[in-house]
C-alpha positions as a Markdown table, in Angstrom:
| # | Residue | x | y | z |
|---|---|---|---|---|
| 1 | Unk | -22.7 | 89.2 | -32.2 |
| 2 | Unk | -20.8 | 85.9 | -33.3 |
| 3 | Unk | -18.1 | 85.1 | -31.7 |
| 4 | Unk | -17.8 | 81.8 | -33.2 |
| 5 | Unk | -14.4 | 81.7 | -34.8 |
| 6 | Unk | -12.9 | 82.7 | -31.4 |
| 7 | Unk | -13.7 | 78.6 | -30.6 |
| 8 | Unk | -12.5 | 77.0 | -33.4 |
| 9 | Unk | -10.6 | 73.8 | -32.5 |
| 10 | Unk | -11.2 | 74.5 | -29.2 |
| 11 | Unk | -13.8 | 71.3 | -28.2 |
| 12 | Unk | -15.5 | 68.8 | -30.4 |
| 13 | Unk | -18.4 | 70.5 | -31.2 |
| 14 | Unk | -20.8 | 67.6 | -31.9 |
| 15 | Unk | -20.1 | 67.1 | -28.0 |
| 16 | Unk | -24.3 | 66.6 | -26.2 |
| 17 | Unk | -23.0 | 66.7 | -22.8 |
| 18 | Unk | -25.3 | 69.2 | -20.9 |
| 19 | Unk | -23.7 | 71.9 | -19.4 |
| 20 | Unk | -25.5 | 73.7 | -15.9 |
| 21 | Unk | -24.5 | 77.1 | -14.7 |
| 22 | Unk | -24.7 | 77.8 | -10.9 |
| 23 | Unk | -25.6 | 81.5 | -11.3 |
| 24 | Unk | -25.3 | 84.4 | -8.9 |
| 25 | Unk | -29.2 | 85.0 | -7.6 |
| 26 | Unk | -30.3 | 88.2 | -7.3 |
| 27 | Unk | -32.6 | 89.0 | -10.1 |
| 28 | Unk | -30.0 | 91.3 | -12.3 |
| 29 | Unk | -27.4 | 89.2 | -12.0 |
| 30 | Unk | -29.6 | 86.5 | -12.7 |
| 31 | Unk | -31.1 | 88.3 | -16.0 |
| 32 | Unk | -27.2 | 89.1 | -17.0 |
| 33 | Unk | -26.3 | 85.1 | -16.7 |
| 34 | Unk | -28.1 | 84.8 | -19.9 |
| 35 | Unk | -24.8 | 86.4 | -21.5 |
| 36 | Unk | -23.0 | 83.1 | -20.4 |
| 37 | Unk | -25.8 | 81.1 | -22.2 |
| 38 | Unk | -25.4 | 82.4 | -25.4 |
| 39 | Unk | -21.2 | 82.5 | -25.2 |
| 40 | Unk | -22.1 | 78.4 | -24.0 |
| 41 | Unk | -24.4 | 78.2 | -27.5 |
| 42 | Unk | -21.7 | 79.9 | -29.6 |
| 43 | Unk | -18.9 | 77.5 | -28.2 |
| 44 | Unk | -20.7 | 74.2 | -28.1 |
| 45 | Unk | -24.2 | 74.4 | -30.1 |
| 46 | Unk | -25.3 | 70.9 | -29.6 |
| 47 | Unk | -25.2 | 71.2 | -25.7 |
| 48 | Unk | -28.0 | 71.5 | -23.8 |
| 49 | Unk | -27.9 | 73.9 | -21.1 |
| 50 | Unk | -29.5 | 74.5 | -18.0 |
| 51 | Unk | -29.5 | 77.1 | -15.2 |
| 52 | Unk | -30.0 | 75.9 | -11.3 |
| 53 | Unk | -32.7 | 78.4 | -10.2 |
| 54 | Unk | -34.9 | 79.7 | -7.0 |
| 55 | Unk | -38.2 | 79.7 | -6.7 |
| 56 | Unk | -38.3 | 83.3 | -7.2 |
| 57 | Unk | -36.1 | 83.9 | -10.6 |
| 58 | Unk | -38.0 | 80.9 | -12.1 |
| 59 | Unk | -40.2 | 82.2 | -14.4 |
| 60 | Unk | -37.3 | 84.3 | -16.2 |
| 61 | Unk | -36.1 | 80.6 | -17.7 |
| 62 | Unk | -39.2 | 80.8 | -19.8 |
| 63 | Unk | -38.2 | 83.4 | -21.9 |
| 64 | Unk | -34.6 | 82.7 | -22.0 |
| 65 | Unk | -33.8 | 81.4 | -25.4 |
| 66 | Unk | -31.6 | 78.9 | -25.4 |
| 67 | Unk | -32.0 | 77.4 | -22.0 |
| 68 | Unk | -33.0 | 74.0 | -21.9 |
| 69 | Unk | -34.6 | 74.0 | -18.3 |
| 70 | Unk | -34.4 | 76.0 | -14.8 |
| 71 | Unk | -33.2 | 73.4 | -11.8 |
| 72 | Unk | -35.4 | 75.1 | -9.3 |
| 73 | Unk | -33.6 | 74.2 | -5.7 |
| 74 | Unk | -33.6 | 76.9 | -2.8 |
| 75 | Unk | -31.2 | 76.9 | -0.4 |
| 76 | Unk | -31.0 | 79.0 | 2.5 |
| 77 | Unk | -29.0 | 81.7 | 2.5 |
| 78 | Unk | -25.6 | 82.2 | 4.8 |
| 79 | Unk | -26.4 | 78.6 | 5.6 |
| 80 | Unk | -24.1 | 75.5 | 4.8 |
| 81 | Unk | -27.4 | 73.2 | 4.8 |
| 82 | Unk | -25.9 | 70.3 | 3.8 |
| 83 | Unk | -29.2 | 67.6 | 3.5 |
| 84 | Unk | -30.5 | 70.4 | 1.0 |
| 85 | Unk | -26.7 | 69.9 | -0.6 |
| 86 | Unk | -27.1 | 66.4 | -0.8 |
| 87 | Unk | -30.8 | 66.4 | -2.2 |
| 88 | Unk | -29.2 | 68.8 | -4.9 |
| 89 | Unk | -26.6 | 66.8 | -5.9 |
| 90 | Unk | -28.4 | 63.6 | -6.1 |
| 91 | Unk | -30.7 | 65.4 | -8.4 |
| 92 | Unk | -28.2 | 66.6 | -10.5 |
| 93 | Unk | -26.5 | 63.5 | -11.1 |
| 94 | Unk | -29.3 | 61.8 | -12.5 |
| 95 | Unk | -29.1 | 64.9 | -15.4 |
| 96 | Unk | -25.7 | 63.4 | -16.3 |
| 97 | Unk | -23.8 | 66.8 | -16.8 |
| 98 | Unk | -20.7 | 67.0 | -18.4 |
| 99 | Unk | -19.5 | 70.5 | -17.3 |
| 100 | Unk | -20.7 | 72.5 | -14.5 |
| 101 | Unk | -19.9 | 76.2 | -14.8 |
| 102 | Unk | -19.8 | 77.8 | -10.9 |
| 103 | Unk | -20.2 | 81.3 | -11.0 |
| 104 | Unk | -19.7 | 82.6 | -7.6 |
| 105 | Unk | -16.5 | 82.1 | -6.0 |
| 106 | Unk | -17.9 | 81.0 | -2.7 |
| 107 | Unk | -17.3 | 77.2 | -1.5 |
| 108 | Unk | -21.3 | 76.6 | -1.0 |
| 109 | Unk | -21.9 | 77.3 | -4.5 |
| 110 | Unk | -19.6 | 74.5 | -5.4 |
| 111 | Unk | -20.5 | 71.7 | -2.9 |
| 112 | Unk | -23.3 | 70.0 | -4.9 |
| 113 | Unk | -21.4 | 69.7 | -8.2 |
| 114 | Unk | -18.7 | 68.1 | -6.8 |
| 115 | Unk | -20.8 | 65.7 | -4.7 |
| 116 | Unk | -23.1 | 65.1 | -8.2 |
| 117 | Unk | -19.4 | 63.6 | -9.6 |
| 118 | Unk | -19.9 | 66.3 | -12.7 |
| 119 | Unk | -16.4 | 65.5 | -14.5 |
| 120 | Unk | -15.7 | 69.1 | -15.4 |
| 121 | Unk | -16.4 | 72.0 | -12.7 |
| 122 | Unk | -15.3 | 75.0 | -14.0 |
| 123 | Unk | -14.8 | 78.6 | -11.4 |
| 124 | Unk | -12.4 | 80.9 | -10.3 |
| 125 | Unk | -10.1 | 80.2 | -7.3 |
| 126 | Unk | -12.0 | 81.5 | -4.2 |
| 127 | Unk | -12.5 | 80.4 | -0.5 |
| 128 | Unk | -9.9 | 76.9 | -0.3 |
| 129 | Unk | -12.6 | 75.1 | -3.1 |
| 130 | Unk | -9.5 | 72.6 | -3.4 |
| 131 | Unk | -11.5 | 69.3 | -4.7 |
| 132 | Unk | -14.7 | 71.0 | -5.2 |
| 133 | Unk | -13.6 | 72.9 | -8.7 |
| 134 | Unk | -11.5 | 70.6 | -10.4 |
| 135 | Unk | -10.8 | 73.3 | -13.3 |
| 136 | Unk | -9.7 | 76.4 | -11.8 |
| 137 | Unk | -9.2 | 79.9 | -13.4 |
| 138 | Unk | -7.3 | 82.4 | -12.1 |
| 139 | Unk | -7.5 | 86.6 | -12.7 |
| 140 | Unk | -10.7 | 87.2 | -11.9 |
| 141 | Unk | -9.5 | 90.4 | -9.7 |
| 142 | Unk | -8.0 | 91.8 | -13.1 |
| 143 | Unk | -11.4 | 91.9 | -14.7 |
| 144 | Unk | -12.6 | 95.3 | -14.5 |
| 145 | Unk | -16.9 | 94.4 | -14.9 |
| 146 | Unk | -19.0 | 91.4 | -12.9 |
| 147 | Unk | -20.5 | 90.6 | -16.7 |
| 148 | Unk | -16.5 | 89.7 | -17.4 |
| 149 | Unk | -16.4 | 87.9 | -14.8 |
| 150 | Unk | -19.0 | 85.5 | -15.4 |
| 151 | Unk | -19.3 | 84.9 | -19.0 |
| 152 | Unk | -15.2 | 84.7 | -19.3 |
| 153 | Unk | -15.6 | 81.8 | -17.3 |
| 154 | Unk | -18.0 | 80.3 | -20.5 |
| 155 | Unk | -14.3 | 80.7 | -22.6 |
| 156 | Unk | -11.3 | 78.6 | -23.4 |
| 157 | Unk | -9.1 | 79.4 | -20.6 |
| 158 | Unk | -7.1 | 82.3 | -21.4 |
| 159 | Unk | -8.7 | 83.3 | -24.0 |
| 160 | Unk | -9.0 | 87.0 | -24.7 |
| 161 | Unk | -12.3 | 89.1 | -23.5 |
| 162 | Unk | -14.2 | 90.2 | -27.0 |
| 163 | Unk | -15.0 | 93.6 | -27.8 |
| 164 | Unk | -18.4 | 92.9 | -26.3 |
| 165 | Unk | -20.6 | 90.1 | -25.3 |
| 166 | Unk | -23.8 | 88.7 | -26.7 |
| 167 | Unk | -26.2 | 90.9 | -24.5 |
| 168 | Unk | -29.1 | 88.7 | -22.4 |
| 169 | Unk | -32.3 | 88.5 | -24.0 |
| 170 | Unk | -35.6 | 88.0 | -22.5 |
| 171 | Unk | -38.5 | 86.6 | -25.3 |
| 172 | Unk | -42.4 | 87.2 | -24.2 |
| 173 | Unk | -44.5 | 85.9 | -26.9 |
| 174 | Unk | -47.2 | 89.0 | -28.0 |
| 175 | Unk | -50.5 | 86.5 | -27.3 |
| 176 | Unk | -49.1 | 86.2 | -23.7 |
| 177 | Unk | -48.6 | 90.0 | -23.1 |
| 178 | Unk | -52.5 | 90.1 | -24.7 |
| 179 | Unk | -53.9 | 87.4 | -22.5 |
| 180 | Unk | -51.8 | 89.3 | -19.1 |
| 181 | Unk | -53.3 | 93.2 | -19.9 |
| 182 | Unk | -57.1 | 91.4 | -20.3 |
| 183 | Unk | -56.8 | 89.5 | -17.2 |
| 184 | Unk | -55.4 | 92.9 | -15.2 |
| 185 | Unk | -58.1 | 95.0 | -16.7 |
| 186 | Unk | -55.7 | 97.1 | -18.7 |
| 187 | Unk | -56.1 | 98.7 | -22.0 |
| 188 | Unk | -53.9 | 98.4 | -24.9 |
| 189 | Unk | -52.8 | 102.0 | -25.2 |
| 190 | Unk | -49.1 | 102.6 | -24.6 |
| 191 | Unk | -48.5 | 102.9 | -20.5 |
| 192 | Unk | -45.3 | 103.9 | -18.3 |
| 193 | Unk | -44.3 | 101.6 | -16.2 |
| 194 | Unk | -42.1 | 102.5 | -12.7 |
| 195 | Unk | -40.0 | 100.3 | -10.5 |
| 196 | Unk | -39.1 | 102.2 | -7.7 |
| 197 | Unk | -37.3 | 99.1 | -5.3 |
| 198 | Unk | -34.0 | 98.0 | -5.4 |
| 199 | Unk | -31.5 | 96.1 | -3.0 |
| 200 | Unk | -30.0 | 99.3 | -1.1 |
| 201 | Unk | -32.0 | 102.3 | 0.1 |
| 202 | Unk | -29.4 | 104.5 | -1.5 |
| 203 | Unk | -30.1 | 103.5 | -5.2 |
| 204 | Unk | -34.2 | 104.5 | -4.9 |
| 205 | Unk | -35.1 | 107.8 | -6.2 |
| 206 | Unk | -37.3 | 109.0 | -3.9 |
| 207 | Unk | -39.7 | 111.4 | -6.6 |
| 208 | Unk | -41.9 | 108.2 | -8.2 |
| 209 | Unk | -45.1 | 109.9 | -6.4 |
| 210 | Unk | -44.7 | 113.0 | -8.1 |
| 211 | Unk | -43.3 | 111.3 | -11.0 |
| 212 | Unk | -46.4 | 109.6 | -11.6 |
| 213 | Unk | -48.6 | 112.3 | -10.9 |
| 214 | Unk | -46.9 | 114.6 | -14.3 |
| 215 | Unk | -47.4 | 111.1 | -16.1 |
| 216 | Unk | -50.9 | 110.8 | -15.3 |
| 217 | Unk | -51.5 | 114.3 | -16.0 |
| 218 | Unk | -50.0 | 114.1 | -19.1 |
| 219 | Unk | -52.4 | 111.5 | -19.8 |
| 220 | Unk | -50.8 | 108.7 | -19.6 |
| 221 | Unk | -51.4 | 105.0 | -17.7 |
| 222 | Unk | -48.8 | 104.3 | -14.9 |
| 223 | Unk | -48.1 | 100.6 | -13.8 |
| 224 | Unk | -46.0 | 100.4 | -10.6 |
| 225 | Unk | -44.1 | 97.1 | -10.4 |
| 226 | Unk | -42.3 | 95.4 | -8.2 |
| 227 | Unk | -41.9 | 92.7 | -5.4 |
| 228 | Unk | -44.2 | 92.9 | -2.1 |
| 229 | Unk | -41.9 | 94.6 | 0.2 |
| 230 | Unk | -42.6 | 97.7 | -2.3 |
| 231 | Unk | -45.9 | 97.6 | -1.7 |
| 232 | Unk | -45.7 | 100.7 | 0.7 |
| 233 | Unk | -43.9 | 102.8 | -2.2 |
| 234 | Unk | -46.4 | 102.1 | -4.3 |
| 235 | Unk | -49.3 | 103.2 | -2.2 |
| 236 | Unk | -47.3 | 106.1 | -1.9 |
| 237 | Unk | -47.4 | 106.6 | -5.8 |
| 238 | Unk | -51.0 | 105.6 | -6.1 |
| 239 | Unk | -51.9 | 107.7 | -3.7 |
| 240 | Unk | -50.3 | 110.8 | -5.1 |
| 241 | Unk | -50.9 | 110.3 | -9.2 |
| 242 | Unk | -54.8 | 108.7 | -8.6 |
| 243 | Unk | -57.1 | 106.4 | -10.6 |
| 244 | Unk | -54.5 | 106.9 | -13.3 |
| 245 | Unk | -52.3 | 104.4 | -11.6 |
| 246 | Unk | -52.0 | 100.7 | -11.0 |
| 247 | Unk | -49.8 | 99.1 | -8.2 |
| 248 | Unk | -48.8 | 96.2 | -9.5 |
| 249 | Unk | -46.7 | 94.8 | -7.0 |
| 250 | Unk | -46.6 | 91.1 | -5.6 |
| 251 | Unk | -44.8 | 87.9 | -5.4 |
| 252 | Unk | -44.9 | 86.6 | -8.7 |
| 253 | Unk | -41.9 | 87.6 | -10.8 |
| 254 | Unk | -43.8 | 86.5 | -14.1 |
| 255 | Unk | -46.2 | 89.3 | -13.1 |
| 256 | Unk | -42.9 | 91.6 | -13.2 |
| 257 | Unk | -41.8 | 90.2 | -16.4 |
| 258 | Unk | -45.0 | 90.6 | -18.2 |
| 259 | Unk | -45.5 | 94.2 | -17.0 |
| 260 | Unk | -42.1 | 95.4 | -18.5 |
| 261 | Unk | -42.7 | 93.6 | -21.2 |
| 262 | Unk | -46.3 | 95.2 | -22.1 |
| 263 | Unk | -44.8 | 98.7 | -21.0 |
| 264 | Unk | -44.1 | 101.6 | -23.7 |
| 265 | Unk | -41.3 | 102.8 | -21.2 |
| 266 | Unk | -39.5 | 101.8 | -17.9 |
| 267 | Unk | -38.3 | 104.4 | -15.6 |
| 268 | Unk | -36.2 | 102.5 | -12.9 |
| 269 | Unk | -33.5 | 102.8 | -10.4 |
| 270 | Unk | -30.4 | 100.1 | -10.3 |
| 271 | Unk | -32.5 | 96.6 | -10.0 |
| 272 | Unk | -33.6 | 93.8 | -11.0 |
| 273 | Unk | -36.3 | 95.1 | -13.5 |
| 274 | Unk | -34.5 | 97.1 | -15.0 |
| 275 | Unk | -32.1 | 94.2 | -16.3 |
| 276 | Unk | -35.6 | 92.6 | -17.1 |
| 277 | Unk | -37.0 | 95.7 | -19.0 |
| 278 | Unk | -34.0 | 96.2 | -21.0 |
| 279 | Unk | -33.6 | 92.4 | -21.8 |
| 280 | Unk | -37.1 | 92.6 | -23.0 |
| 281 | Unk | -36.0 | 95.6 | -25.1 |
| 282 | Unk | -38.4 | 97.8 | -23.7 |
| 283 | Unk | -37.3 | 102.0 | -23.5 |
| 284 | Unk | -35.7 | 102.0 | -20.6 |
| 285 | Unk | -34.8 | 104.7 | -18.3 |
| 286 | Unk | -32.0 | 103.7 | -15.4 |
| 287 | Unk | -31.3 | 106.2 | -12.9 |
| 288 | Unk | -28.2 | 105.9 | -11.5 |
| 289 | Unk | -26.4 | 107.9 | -8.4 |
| 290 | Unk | -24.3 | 105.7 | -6.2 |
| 291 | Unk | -23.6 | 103.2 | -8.2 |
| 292 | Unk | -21.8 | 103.1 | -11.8 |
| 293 | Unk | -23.4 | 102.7 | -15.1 |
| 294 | Unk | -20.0 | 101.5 | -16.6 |
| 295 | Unk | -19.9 | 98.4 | -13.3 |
| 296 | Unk | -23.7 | 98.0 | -13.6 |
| 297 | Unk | -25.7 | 99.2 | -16.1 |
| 298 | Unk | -27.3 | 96.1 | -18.7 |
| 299 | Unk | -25.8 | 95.5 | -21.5 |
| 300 | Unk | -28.7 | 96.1 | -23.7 |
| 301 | Unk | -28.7 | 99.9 | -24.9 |
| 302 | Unk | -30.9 | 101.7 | -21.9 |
| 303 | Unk | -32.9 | 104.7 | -23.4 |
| 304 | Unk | -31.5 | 106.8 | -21.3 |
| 305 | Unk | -28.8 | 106.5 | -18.3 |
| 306 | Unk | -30.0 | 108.6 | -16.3 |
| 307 | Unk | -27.7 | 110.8 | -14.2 |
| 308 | Unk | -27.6 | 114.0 | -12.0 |
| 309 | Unk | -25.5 | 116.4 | -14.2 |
| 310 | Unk | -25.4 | 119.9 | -12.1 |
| 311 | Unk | -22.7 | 118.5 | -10.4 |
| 312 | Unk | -20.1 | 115.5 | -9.7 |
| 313 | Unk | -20.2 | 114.7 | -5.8 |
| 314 | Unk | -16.4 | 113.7 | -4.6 |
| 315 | Unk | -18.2 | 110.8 | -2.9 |
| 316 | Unk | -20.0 | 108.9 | -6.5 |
| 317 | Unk | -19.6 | 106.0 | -7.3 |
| 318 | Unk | -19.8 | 105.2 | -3.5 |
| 319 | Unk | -21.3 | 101.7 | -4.5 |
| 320 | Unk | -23.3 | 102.0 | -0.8 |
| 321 | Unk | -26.0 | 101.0 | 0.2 |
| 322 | Unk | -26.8 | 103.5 | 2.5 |
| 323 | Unk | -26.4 | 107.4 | 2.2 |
| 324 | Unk | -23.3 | 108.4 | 4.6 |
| 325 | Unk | -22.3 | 112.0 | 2.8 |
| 326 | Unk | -24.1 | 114.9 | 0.8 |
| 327 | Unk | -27.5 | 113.9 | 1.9 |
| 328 | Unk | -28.7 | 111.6 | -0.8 |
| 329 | Unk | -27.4 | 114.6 | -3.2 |
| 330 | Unk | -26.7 | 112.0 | -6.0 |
| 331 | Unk | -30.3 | 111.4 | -6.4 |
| 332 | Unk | -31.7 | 113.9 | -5.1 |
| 333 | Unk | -30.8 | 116.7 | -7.4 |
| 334 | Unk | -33.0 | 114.7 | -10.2 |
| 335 | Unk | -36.1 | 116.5 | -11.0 |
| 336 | Unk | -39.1 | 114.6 | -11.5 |
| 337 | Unk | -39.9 | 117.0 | -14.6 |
| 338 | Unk | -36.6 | 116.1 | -15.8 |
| 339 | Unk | -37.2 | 112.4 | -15.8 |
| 340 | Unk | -40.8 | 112.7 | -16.5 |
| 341 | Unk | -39.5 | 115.2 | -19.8 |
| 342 | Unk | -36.8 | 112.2 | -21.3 |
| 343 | Unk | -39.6 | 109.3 | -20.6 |
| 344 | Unk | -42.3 | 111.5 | -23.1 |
| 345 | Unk | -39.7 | 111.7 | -25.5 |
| 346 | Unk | -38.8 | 108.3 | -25.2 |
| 347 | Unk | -42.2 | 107.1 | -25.7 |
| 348 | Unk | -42.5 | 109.7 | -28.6 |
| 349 | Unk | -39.6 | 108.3 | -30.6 |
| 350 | Unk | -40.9 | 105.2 | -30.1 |
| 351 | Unk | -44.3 | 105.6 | -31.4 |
| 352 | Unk | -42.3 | 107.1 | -34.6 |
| 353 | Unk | -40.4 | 104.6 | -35.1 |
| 354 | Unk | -43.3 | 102.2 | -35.1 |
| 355 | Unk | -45.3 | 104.3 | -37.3 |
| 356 | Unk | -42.2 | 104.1 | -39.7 |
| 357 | Unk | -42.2 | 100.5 | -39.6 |
């Protein structure tokens, strides 16, 4: 997509100032911020940019193209910390930005920025940040998706949404995905791999054990990835599908990253890695129950959305975290034979379609 000519005469575009986004932090959100890069590379192509990170979404800057560097700074959360605030903004002012873009509307997310003396700080009107953002926007209640939210704020004011954005891309080079299945012991034939976490007990499908075990007899390898606290699901999983399985959970994202990236499919619920997978333009399979594909789903085509279809509760989208009506029926009435049926034929057109090439 080039939305180029929506800019035109909008900003000298020899400007080098370097532009930094202060991104929303949870991993999806953090994989969708990548949108705002690219609209930032279409509008101003000789500007660096850069993205303040945390520790933990700090290997996803590697394969961003287009980012100049992560600003890895973690702050603690539902605290003001201001000695971290002032350690972050005398970093930052040393990087002589000339336009800080401050995606969440909250008055912490703006105090470094203004402290740094960026000229240009750039967010929507939110929590009396009078003085902080010195270029306020206004109508982010009328936009009807988080994605528009963000990367409008990467626009000339009031300028029109387009028909679509640049989707987020996520760029592992083939030698590293070589180098990351010899050093795991894993062979080179095509494997499924499942991410059964997410923020929210209500958005896990609770049939990955048996799930796997159809995989494994189909003969198929099964990778379960993830973050440590689902180490316990994957046991779970491992323990049910056997030596056919590997539970590759743990604490380094990259690890995440590479895994998706390696993977012939990904079958996972509404999180993080399955922004990541699809990113990486690996099949992906999202199941979704309480929350809404149209709100949440990636932008990058999925493989398959994955939805219970018997019947439409009166309760979905709830957008909950936790179950409160109809038992869990939104993902509960999904088979594991019906997912485990769309993932073989996802992995089937897929081996067509390289055969093809």
């Amino acid at each position: 997509m080039n939305i180029d000519s929506q800019f035109v005469g909008d900003a000298d575009r020899t400007d080098t100032r370097p532009i930094l986004i202060i991104p929303y932090m949870w991993i999806g959100d953090f994989v969708r911020n990548h949108t705002v890069v690219r609209v930032l590379k279409e509008r101003w192509p000789n500007r660096p940019v850069d993205l303040l990170t945390t520790s933990l979404c700090a290997p996803l800057i590697d394969y961003m193209p287009g980012v100049r560097a992560g600003i890895v700074w973690d702050l603690p959360r539902s605290q003001l910390a201001i000695g971290r605030q002032f350690g972050l903004a005398e970093l930052l002012r040393k990087r002589n930005y000339g336009t800080a873009l401050v995606l969440p509307r909250t008055w912490k997310a703006a105090i470094a920025p203004a402290l740094a003396g960026i000229p240009e700080r750039v967010g929507f009107v939110g929590e009396f940040r009078f003085g902080l953002i010195n270029r306020w926007r206004w109508g982010e209640k009328k936009l009807p998706r988080f994605i528009d939210k963000n990367a409008a704020l990467a626009q000339p004011d009031g300028a029109p949404l387009p028909p679509e954005w640049p989707v987020p891309q996520l760029r592992v080079p083939a030698e590293e995905i070589v180098r990351w299945r010899e050093a795991n012991g894993l062979g080179a034939g095509a494997a499924v791999a499942l991410a059964p976490g997410s923020v929210g007990v209500s958005k896990r499908w609770t049939y990955y054990p048996e799930a796997a075990r159809l995989l494994v007899e189909r003969g198929l390898e099964v990778w379960v990835v993830g973050g440590p606290g689902e180490k316990a699901l994957a046991q779970a999983i491992v323990a049910a599908g056997g030596p056919g399985v590997r539970d590759l959970t743990g604490t380094d994202l990259r690890n995440g990253v590479l895994a998706m990236a390696a993977a012939g499919v990904a079958i996972s619920n509404d999180s993080g890695l399955m922004h990541i997978a699809a990113a990486l333009d690996t099949p992906t399979l999202g199941i979704f129950g309480p929350t809404s594909p149209y709100l949440w789903a990636p932008l990058n085509s999925l493989a398959a959305t994955v939805v219970q279809d018997k019947e439409m509760l009166p309760c979905q989208p709830c957008q909950s975290t936790i179950c409160k009506m109809n038992d869990h029926r939104c993902m509960r009435d999904l088979a594991a034979s019906e997912v485990v049926g769309i993932a073989e034929r996802v992995l089937g057109e897929a081996g067509a379609h390289k055969r093809q090439s």
